[in-house]
N, CA, C and O of each residue as an XYZ file, in Angstrom:
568
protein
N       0.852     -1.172      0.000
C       0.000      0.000      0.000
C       0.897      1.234      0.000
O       1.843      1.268      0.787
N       0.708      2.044     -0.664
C       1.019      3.468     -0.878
C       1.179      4.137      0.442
O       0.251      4.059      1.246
N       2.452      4.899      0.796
C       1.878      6.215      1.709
C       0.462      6.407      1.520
O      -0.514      5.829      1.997
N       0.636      7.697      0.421
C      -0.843      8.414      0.180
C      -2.360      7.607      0.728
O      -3.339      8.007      1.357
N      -2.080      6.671      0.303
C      -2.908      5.414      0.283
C      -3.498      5.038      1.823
O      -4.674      4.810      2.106
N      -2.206      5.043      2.833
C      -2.071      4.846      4.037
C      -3.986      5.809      5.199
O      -4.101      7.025      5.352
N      -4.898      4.895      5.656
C      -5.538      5.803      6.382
C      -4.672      6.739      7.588
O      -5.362      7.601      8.133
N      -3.396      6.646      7.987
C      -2.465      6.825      8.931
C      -1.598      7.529      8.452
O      -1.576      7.638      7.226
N      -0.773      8.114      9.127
C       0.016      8.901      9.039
C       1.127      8.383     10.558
O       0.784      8.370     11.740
N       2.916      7.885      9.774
C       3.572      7.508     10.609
C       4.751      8.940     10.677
O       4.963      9.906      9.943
N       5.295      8.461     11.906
C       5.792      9.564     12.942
C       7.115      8.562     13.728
O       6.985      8.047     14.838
N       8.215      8.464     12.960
C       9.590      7.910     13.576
C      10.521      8.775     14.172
O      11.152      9.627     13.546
N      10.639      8.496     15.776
C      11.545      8.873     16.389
C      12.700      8.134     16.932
O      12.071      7.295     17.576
N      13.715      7.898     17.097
C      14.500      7.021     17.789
C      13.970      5.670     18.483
O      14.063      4.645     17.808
N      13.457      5.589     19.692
C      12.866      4.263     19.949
C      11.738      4.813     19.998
O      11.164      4.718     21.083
N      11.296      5.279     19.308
C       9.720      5.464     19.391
C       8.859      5.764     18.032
O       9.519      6.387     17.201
N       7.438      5.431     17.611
C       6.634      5.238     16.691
C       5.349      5.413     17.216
O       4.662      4.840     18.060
N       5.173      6.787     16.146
C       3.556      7.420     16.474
C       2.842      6.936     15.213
O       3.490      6.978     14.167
N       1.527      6.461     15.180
C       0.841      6.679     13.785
C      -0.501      8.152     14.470
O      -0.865      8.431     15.613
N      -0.828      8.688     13.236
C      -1.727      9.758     13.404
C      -2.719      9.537     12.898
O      -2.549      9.287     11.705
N      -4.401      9.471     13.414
C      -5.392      9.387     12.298
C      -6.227     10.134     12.631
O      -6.334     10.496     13.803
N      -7.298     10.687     11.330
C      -8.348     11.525     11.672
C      -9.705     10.719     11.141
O      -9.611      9.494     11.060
N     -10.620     11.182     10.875
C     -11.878     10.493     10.767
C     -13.183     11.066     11.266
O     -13.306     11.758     12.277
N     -14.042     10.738     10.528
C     -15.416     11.016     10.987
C     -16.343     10.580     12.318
O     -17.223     11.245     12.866
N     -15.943      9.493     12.589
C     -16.315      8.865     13.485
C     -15.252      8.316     14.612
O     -14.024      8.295     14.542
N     -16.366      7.754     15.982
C     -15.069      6.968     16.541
C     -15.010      5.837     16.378
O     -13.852      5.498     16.620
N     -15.754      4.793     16.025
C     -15.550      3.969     15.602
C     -14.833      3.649     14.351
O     -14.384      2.504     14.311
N     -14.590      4.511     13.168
C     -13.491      4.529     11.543
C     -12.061      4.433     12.989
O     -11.438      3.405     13.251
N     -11.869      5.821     13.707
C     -10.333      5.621     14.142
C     -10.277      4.559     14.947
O      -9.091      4.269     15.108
N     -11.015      3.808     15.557
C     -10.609      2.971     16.302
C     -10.293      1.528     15.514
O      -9.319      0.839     15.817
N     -11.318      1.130     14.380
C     -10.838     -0.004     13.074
C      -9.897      0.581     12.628
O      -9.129     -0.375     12.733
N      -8.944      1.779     11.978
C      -8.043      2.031     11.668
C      -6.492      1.751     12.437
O      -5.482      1.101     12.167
N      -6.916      2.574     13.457
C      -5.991      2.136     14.556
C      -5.643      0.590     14.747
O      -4.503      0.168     14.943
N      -6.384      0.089     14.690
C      -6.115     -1.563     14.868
C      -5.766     -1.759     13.176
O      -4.608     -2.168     13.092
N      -6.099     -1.673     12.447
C      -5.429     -1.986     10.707
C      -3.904     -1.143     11.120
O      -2.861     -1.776     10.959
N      -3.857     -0.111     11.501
C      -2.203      0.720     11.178
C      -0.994     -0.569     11.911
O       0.072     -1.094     11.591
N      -2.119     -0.622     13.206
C      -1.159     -1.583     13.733
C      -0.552     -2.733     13.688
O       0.622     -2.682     14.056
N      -0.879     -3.596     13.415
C      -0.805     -4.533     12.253
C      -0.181     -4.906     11.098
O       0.521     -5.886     10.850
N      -0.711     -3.530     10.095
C       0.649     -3.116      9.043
C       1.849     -2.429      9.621
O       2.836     -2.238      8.911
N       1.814     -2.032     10.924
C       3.312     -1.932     11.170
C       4.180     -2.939     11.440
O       5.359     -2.930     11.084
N       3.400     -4.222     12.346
C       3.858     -5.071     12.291
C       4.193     -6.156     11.511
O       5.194     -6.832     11.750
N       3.342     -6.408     10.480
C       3.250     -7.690      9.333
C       2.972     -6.796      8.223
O       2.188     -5.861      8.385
N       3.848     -7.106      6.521
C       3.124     -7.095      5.528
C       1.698     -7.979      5.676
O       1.502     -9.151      5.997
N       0.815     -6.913      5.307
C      -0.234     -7.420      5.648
C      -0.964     -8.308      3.946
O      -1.888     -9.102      3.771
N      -0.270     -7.842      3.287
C      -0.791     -8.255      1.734
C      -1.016     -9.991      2.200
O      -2.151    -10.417      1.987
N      -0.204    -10.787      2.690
C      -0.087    -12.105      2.705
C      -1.123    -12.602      3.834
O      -1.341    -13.805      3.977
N      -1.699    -11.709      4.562
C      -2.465    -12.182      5.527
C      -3.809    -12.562      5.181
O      -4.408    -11.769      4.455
N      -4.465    -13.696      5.576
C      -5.936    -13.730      4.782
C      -6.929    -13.896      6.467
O      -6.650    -14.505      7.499
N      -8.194    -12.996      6.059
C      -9.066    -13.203      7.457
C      -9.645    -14.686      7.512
O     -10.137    -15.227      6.521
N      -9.595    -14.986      8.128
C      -9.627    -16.957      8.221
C     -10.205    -17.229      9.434
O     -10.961    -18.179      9.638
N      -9.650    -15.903     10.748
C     -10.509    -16.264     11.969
C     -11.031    -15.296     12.571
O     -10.586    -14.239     12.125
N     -11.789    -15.152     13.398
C     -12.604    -14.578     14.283
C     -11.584    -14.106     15.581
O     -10.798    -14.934     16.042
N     -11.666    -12.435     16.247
C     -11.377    -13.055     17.718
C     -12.493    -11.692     17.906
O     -12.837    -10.925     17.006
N     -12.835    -11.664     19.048
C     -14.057    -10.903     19.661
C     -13.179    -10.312     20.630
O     -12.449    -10.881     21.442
N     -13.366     -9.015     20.413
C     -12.172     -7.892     21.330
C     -13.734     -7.135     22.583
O     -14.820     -6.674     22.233
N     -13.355     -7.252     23.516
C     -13.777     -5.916     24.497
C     -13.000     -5.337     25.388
O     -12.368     -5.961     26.241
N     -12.992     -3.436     25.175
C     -12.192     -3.343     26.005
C     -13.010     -2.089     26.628
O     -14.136     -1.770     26.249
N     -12.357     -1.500     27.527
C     -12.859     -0.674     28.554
C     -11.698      0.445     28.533
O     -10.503      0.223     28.334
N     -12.303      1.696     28.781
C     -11.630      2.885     29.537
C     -11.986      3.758     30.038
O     -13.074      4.059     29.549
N     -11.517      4.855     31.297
C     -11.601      5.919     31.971
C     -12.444      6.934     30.913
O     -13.564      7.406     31.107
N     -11.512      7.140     29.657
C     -11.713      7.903     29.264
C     -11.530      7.874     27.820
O     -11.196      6.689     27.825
N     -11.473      8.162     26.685
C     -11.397      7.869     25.673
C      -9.741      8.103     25.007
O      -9.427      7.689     23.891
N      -8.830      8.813     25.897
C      -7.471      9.023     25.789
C      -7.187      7.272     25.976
O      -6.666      6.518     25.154
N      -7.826      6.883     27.612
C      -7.399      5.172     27.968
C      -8.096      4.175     27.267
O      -7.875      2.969     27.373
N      -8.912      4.681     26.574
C      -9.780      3.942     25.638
C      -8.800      3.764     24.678
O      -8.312      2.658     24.910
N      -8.210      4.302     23.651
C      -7.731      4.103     22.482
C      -6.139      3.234     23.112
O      -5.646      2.281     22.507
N      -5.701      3.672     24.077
C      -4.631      2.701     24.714
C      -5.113      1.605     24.881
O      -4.954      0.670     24.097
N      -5.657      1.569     25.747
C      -6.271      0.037     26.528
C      -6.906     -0.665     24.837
O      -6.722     -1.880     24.762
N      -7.528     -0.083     23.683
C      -7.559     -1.157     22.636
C      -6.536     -1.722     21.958
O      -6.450     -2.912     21.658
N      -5.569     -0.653     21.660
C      -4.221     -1.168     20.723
C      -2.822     -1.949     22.009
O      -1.664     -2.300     21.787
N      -3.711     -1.956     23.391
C      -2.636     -2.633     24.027
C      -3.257     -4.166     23.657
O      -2.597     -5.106     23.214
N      -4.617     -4.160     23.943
C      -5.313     -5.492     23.829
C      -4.707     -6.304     22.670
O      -4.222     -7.427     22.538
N      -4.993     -5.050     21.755
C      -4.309     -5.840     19.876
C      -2.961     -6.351     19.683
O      -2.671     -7.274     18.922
N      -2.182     -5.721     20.392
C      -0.513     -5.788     20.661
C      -0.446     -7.114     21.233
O       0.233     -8.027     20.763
N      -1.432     -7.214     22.631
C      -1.393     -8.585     22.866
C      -1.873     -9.686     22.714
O      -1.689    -10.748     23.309
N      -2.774     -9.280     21.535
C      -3.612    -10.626     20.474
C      -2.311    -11.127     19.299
O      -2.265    -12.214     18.722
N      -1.318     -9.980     19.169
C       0.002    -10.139     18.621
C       0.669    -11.079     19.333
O       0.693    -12.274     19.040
N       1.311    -10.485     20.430
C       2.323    -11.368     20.899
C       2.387    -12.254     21.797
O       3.391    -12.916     22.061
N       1.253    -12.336     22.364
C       0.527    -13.870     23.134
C       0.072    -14.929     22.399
O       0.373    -16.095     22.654
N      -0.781    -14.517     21.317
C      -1.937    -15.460     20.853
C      -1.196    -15.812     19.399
O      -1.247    -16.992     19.053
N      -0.437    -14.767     18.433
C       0.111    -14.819     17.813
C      -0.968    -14.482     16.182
O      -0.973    -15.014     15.072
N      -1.608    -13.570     16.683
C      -2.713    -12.792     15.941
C      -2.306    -11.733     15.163
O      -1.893    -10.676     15.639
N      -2.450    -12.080     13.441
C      -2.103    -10.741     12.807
C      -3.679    -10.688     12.157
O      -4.124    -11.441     11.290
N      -4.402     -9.546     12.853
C      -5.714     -8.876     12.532
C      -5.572     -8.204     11.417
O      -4.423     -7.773     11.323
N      -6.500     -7.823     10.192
C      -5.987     -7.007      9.468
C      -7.999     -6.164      9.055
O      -8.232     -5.165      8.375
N      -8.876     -6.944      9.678
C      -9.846     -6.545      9.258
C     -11.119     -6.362     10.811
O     -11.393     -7.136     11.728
N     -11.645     -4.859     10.431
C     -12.098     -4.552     12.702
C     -13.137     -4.134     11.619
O     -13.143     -3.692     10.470
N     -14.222     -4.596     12.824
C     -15.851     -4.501     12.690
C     -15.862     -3.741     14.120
O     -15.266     -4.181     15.103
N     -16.409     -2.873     14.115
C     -16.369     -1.933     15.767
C     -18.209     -2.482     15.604
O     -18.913     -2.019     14.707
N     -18.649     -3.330     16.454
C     -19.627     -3.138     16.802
C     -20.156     -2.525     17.729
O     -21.368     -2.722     17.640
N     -19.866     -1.719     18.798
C     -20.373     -1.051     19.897
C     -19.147      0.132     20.329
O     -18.182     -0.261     20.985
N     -19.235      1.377     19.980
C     -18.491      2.167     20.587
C     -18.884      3.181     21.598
O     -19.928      3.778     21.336
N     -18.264      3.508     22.714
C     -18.561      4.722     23.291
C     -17.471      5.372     23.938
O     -16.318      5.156     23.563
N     -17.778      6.292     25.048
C     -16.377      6.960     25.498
C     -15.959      5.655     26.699
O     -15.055      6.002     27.460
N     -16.303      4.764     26.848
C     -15.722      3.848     28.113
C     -15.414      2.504     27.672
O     -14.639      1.779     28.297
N     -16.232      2.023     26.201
C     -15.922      0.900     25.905
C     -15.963      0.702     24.071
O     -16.356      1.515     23.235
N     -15.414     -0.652     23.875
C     -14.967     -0.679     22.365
C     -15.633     -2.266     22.608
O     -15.480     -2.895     23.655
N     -16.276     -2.684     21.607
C     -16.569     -4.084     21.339
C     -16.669     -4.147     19.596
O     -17.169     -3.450     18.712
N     -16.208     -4.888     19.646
C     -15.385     -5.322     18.398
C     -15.104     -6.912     17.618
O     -14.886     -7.799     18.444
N     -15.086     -7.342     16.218
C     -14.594     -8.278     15.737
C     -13.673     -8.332     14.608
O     -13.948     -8.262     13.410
N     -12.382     -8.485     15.250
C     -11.468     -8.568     14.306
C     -11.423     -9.678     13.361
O     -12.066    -10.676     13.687
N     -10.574     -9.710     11.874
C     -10.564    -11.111     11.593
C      -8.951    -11.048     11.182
O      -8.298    -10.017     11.022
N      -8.609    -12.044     11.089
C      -7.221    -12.720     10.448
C      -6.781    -14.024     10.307
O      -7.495    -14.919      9.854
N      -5.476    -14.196     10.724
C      -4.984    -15.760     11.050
C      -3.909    -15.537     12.258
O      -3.634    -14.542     12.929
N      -3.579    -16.433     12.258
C      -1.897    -16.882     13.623
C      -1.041    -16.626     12.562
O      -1.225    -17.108     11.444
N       0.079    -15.743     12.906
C       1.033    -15.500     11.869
C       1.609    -16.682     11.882
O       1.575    -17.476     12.822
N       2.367    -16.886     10.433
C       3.524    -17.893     10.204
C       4.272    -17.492      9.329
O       4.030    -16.843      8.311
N       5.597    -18.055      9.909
C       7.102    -17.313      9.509
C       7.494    -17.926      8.187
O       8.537    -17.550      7.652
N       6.677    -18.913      7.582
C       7.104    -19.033      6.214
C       6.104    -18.160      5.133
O       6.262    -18.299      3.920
N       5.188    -17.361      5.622
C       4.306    -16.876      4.974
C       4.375    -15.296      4.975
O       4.466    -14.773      3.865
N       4.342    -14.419      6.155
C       3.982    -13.529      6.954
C       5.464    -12.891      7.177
O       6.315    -13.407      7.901
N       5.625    -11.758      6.483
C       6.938    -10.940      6.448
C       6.908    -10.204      8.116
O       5.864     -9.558      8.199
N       7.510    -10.136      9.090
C       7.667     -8.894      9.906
C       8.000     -7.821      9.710
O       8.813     -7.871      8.787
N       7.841     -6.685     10.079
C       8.234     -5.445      9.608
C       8.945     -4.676     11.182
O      10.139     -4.739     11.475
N       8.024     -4.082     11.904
C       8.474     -3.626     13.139
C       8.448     -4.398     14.273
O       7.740     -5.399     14.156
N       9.090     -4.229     15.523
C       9.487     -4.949     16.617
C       8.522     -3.785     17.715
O       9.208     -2.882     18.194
N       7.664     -3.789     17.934
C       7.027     -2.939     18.814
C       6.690     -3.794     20.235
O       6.031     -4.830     20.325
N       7.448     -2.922     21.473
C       7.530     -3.592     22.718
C       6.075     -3.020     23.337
O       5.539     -3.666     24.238
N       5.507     -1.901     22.875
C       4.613     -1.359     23.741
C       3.955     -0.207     23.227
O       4.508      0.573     22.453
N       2.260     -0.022     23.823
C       1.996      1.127     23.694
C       2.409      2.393     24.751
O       2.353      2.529     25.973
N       2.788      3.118     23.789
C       3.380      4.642     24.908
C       1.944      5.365     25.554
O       1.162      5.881     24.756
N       1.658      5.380     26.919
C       0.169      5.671     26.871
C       0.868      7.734     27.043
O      -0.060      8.509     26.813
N       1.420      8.030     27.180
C       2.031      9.379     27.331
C       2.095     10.125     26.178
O       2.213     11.343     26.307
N       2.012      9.361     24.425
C       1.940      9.581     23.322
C       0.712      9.296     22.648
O       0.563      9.166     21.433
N      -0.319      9.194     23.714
C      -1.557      8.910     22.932
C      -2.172      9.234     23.211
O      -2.205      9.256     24.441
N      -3.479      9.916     22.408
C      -5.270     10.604     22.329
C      -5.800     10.316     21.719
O      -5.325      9.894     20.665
N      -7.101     10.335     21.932
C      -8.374     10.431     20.874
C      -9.162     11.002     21.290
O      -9.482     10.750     22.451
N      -9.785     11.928     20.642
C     -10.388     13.750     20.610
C     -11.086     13.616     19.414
O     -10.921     12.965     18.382
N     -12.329     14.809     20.039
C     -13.105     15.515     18.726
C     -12.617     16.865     18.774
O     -12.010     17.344     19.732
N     -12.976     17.614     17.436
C     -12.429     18.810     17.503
C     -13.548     19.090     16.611
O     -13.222     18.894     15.440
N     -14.995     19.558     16.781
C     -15.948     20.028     15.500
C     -16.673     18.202     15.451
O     -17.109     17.361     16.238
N     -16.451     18.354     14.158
C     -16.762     17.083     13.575
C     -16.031     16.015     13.224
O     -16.394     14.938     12.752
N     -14.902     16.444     13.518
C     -13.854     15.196     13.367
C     -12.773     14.677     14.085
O     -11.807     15.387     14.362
N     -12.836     13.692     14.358
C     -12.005     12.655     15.192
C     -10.413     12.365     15.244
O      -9.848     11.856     14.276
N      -9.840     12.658     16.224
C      -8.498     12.633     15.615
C      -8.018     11.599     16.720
O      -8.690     11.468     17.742
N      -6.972     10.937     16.540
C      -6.401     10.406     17.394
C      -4.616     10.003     17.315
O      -4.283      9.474     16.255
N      -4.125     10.100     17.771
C      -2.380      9.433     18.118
C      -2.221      8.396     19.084
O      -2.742      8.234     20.187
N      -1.426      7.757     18.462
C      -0.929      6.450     19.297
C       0.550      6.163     19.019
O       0.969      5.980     17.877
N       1.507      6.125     20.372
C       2.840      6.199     20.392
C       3.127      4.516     21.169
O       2.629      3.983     22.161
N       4.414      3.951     19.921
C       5.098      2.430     20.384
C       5.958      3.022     20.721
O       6.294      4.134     20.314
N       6.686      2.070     21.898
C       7.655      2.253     22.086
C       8.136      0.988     21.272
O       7.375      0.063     20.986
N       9.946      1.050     20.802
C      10.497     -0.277     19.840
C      11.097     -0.690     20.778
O      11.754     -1.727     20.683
Protein backbone atom coordinates (compact mmCIF):
# COMPACT_ATOMS: atom_id res chain seq x y z
CA UNK A 1 0.00 0.00 0.00
CA UNK A 2 1.02 3.47 -0.88
CA UNK A 3 1.88 6.21 1.71
CA UNK A 4 -0.84 8.41 0.18
CA UNK A 5 -2.91 5.41 0.28
CA UNK A 6 -2.07 4.85 4.04
CA UNK A 7 -5.54 5.80 6.38
CA UNK A 8 -2.46 6.83 8.93
CA UNK A 9 0.02 8.90 9.04
CA UNK A 10 3.57 7.51 10.61
CA UNK A 11 5.79 9.56 12.94
CA UNK A 12 9.59 7.91 13.58
CA UNK A 13 11.55 8.87 16.39
CA UNK A 14 14.50 7.02 17.79
CA UNK A 15 12.87 4.26 19.95
CA UNK A 16 9.72 5.46 19.39
CA UNK A 17 6.63 5.24 16.69
CA UNK A 18 3.56 7.42 16.47
CA UNK A 19 0.84 6.68 13.79
CA UNK A 20 -1.73 9.76 13.40
CA UNK A 21 -5.39 9.39 12.30
CA UNK A 22 -8.35 11.53 11.67
CA UNK A 23 -11.88 10.49 10.77
CA UNK A 24 -15.42 11.02 10.99
CA UNK A 25 -16.32 8.86 13.48
CA UNK A 26 -15.07 6.97 16.54
CA UNK A 27 -15.55 3.97 15.60
CA UNK A 28 -13.49 4.53 11.54
CA UNK A 29 -10.33 5.62 14.14
CA UNK A 30 -10.61 2.97 16.30
CA UNK A 31 -10.84 0.00 13.07
CA UNK A 32 -8.04 2.03 11.67
CA UNK A 33 -5.99 2.14 14.56
CA UNK A 34 -6.11 -1.56 14.87
CA UNK A 35 -5.43 -1.99 10.71
CA UNK A 36 -2.20 0.72 11.18
CA UNK A 37 -1.16 -1.58 13.73
CA UNK A 38 -0.80 -4.53 12.25
CA UNK A 39 0.65 -3.12 9.04
CA UNK A 40 3.31 -1.93 11.17
CA UNK A 41 3.86 -5.07 12.29
CA UNK A 42 3.25 -7.69 9.33
CA UNK A 43 3.12 -7.09 5.53
CA UNK A 44 -0.23 -7.42 5.65
CA UNK A 45 -0.79 -8.25 1.73
CA UNK A 46 -0.09 -12.11 2.71
CA UNK A 47 -2.47 -12.18 5.53
CA UNK A 48 -5.94 -13.73 4.78
CA UNK A 49 -9.07 -13.20 7.46
CA UNK A 50 -9.63 -16.96 8.22
CA UNK A 51 -10.51 -16.26 11.97
CA UNK A 52 -12.60 -14.58 14.28
CA UNK A 53 -11.38 -13.06 17.72
CA UNK A 54 -14.06 -10.90 19.66
CA UNK A 55 -12.17 -7.89 21.33
CA UNK A 56 -13.78 -5.92 24.50
CA UNK A 57 -12.19 -3.34 26.01
CA UNK A 58 -12.86 -0.67 28.55
CA UNK A 59 -11.63 2.89 29.54
CA UNK A 60 -11.60 5.92 31.97
CA UNK A 61 -11.71 7.90 29.26
CA UNK A 62 -11.40 7.87 25.67
CA UNK A 63 -7.47 9.02 25.79
CA UNK A 64 -7.40 5.17 27.97
CA UNK A 65 -9.78 3.94 25.64
CA UNK A 66 -7.73 4.10 22.48
CA UNK A 67 -4.63 2.70 24.71
CA UNK A 68 -6.27 0.04 26.53
CA UNK A 69 -7.56 -1.16 22.64
CA UNK A 70 -4.22 -1.17 20.72
CA UNK A 71 -2.64 -2.63 24.03
CA UNK A 72 -5.31 -5.49 23.83
CA UNK A 73 -4.31 -5.84 19.88
CA UNK A 74 -0.51 -5.79 20.66
CA UNK A 75 -1.39 -8.59 22.87
CA UNK A 76 -3.61 -10.63 20.47
CA UNK A 77 0.00 -10.14 18.62
CA UNK A 78 2.32 -11.37 20.90
CA UNK A 79 0.53 -13.87 23.13
CA UNK A 80 -1.94 -15.46 20.85
CA UNK A 81 0.11 -14.82 17.81
CA UNK A 82 -2.71 -12.79 15.94
CA UNK A 83 -2.10 -10.74 12.81
CA UNK A 84 -5.71 -8.88 12.53
CA UNK A 85 -5.99 -7.01 9.47
CA UNK A 86 -9.85 -6.54 9.26
CA UNK A 87 -12.10 -4.55 12.70
CA UNK A 88 -15.85 -4.50 12.69
CA UNK A 89 -16.37 -1.93 15.77
CA UNK A 90 -19.63 -3.14 16.80
CA UNK A 91 -20.37 -1.05 19.90
CA UNK A 92 -18.49 2.17 20.59
CA UNK A 93 -18.56 4.72 23.29
CA UNK A 94 -16.38 6.96 25.50
CA UNK A 95 -15.72 3.85 28.11
CA UNK A 96 -15.92 0.90 25.91
CA UNK A 97 -14.97 -0.68 22.36
CA UNK A 98 -16.57 -4.08 21.34
CA UNK A 99 -15.39 -5.32 18.40
CA UNK A 100 -14.59 -8.28 15.74
CA UNK A 101 -11.47 -8.57 14.31
CA UNK A 102 -10.56 -11.11 11.59
CA UNK A 103 -7.22 -12.72 10.45
CA UNK A 104 -4.98 -15.76 11.05
CA UNK A 105 -1.90 -16.88 13.62
CA UNK A 106 1.03 -15.50 11.87
CA UNK A 107 3.52 -17.89 10.20
CA UNK A 108 7.10 -17.31 9.51
CA UNK A 109 7.10 -19.03 6.21
CA UNK A 110 4.31 -16.88 4.97
CA UNK A 111 3.98 -13.53 6.95
CA UNK A 112 6.94 -10.94 6.45
CA UNK A 113 7.67 -8.89 9.91
CA UNK A 114 8.23 -5.45 9.61
CA UNK A 115 8.47 -3.63 13.14
CA UNK A 116 9.49 -4.95 16.62
CA UNK A 117 7.03 -2.94 18.81
CA UNK A 118 7.53 -3.59 22.72
CA UNK A 119 4.61 -1.36 23.74
CA UNK A 120 2.00 1.13 23.69
CA UNK A 121 3.38 4.64 24.91
CA UNK A 122 0.17 5.67 26.87
CA UNK A 123 2.03 9.38 27.33
CA UNK A 124 1.94 9.58 23.32
CA UNK A 125 -1.56 8.91 22.93
CA UNK A 126 -5.27 10.60 22.33
CA UNK A 127 -8.37 10.43 20.87
CA UNK A 128 -10.39 13.75 20.61
CA UNK A 129 -13.11 15.51 18.73
CA UNK A 130 -12.43 18.81 17.50
CA UNK A 131 -15.95 20.03 15.50
CA UNK A 132 -16.76 17.08 13.58
CA UNK A 133 -13.85 15.20 13.37
CA UNK A 134 -12.01 12.65 15.19
CA UNK A 135 -8.50 12.63 15.61
CA UNK A 136 -6.40 10.41 17.39
CA UNK A 137 -2.38 9.43 18.12
CA UNK A 138 -0.93 6.45 19.30
CA UNK A 139 2.84 6.20 20.39
CA UNK A 140 5.10 2.43 20.38
CA UNK A 141 7.65 2.25 22.09
CA UNK A 142 10.50 -0.28 19.84
Amino acid sequence: MADEDKKYKLIRRSSELSIRLSGDSMPGIIADAGFALFDLLVDLSSVEALESVTLEVEGVDNDDLIVNWMRELLYEYQASGYVLKEFEIREAGEFFVRAEARGEKFDPDRHEERETIGAVAERLSHLGKMGSQWTAQVGFEL
